[in-house]
C-alpha positions in Angstrom: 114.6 113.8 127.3 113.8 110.0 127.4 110.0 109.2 126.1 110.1 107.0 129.5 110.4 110.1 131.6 106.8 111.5 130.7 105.6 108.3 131.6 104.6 109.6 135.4 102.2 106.9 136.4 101.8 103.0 134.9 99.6 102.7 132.0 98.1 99.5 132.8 97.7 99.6 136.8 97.7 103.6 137.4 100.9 103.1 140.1 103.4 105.8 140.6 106.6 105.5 138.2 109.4 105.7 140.6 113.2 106.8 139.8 114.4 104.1 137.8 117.6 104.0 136.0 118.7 103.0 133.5 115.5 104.6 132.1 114.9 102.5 129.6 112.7 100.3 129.6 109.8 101.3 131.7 109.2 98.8 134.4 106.2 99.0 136.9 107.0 97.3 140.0 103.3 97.1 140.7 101.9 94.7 138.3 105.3 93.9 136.7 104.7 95.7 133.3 107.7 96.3 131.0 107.4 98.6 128.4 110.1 99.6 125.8 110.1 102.7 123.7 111.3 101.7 120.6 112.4 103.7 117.3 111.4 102.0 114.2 115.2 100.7 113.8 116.4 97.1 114.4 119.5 95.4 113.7 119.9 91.6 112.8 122.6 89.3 111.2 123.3 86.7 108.8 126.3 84.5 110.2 127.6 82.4 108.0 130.3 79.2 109.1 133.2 78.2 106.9 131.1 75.5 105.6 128.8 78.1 104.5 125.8 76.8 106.9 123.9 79.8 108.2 122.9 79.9 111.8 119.4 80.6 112.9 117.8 80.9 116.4 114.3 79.3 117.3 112.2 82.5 118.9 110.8 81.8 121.8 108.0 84.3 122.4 105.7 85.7 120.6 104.9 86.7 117.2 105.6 83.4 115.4 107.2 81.4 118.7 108.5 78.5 117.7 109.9 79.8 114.3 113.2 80.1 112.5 114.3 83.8 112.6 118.0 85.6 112.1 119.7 86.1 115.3 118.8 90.4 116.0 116.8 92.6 117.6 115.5 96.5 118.4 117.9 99.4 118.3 116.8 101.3 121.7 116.9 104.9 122.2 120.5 106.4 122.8 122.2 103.2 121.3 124.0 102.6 117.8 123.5 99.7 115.5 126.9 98.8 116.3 126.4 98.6 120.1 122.5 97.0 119.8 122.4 93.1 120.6 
């Protein structure tokens, strides 16, 4: 069982979760809320070009918007490192 399938009403507005698949994440299409059930595992990767520069992405959201980060992200439930992006 999916953490997201306990979930039987929306946690911010109180609305009625309905049948939603894929089950991950959680999306309220009340009030619009997206919530992800994530393990503790995330994935990233240092790329590096033949001139040895190393590429970077600006994030756009929040924390620390605006910053330099790796290129990664969150590993969700069900998924391998191999196949998170």
């Amino acid at each position: 069982m999916f953490p997201v399938e306990l979930f039987q009403f929306c946690p911010r507005c109180g609305e009625r979760r309905e049948a939603q698949t894929p089950v991950q994440p959680f999306h309220c299409h009340r009030c619009s809320l997206h919530y992800y059930f994530n393990p503790a595992l995330a994935v990233a990767a240092v790329l590096l070009g033949p001139d040895e520069r190393a590429l970077f992405i600006r994030r756009a959201v929040d924390p620390a918007k605006g910053m330099l980060a790796v290129p990664g992200g969150f590993v969700d439930i069900g998924e391998t490192a191999e196949e998170a992006t």
